[in-house]
C-alpha positions in Angstrom: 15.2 2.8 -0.7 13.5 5.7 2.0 11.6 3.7 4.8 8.1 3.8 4.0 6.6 4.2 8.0 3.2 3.6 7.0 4.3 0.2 5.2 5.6 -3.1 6.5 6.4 -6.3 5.3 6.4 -9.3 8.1 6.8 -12.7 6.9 4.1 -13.7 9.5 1.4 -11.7 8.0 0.1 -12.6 4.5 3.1 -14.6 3.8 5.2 -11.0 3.6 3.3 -9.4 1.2 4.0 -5.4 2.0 1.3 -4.3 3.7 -0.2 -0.9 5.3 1.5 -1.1 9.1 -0.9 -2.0 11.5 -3.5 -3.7 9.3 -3.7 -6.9 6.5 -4.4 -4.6 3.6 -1.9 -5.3 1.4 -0.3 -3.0 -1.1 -1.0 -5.4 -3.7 -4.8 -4.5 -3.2 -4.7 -1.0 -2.8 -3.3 -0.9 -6.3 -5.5 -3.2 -7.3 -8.5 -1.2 -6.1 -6.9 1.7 -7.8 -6.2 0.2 -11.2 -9.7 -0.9 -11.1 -11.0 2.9 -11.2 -11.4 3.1 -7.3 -11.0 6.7 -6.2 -8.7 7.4 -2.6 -12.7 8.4 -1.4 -13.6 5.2 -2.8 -11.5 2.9 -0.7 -11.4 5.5 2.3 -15.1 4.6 2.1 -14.9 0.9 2.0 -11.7 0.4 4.4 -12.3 3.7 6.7 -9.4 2.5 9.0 -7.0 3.7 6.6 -6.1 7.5 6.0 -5.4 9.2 2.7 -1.1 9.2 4.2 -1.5 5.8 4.3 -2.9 5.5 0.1 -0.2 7.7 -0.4 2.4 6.0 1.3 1.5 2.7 -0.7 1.4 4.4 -3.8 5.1 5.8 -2.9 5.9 2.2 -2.0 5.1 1.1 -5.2 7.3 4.1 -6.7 10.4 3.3 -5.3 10.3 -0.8 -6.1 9.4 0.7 -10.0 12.6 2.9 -9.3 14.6 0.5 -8.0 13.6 -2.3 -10.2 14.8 -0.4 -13.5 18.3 0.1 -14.9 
């Protein structure tokens, strides 16, 4: 699996969910937001400390575990 810079997991922080680096916005949410019909402008909007790399990066995240995960 590629290191994803713009994601981190730390046990210490949300119990080690993956989050975006730097922040406690967890992956889990941004694809949340996202399965919920939340537009990258959407959450940009609501959480403006986060760039549109950093969406991406999350949704990459989420790529590679899918990738990884399947035989």
């Amino acid at each position: 699996m590629n290191e994803n810079q713009y994601i981190s997991i730390d046990p210490g922080i949300l119990r080690g969910k993956p989050c975006i680096t730097g922040t406690r916005i967890s992956v889990e949410l941004i694809l949340e937001l996202l399965s919920l019909g939340y537009s990258i402008n959407d959450i940009l909007d609501d959480y403006p400390q986060l760039t549109q790399k950093q969406i991406f990066a999350v949704l990459d995240f989420a790529r590679e575990r899918i990738h990884v995960a399947l035989p």
